[in-house]
C-alpha positions in Angstrom: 48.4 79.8 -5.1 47.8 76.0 -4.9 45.2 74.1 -6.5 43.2 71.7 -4.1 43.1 68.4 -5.7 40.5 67.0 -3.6 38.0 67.4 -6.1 39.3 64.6 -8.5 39.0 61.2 -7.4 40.5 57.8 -9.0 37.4 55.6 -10.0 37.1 51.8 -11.0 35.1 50.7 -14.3 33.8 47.1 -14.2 32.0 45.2 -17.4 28.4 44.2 -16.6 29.3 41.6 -18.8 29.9 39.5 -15.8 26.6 38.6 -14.6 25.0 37.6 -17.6 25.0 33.7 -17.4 27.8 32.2 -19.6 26.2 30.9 -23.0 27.8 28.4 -25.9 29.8 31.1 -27.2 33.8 30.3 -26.6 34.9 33.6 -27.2 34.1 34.6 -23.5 37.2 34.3 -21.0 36.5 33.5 -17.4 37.0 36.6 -15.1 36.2 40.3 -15.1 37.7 43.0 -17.2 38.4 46.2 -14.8 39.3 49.9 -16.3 41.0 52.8 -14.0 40.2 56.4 -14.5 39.5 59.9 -12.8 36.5 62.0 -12.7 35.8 65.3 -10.9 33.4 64.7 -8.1 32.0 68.4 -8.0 31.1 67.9 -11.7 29.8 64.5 -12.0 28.6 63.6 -8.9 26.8 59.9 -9.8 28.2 56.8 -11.1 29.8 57.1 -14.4 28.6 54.5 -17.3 31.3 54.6 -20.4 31.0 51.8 -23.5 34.4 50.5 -23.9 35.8 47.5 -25.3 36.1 44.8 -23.5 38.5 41.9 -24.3 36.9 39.4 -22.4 33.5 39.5 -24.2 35.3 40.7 -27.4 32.9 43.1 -28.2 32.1 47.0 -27.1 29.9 47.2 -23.9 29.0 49.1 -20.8 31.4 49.8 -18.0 30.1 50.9 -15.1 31.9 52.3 -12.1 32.1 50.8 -8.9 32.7 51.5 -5.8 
C-alpha cells in the first residue's frame, strides 16, 4: 500500500527579532533570519513557535512560523 503524504507540509520559521526597533547594540545584522522545516498538519494543526538560535541577534529566541 502507499502512504498519502498529504499530511506533512513544508513550513517557514521567521525570528520575531525583527520588529523590535534596532537599539545601540552592534551585534545585530540588518535582515531576517528564516528556518525551513516540516510538521504534520493532522497533528499540529496551529502555528508552530520553536526557540532556536538565531545568528542575526546572536542569541537564542523565538521562531515563529509563517505563512
Amino acid at each position: 500500500m502507499a502512504k498519502n503524504k498529504g499530511s506533512r507540509i513544508i513550513i517557514t520559521l521567521e525570528c520575531e527579532c525583527k520588529n523590535l526597533a534596532q537599539t545601540n547594540d552592534n551585534k545585530r545584522k540588518k535582515g531576517v533570519f528564516r528556518y525551513t522545516s516540516s510538521k504534520n498538519r493532522r497533528n499540529t494543526p496551529n502555528r508552530l513557535e520553536v526557540n532556536k538560535f538565531c545568528p542575526y541577534c546572536n542569541k537564542h529566541c523565538k521562531f515563529k512560523e509563517i505563512k
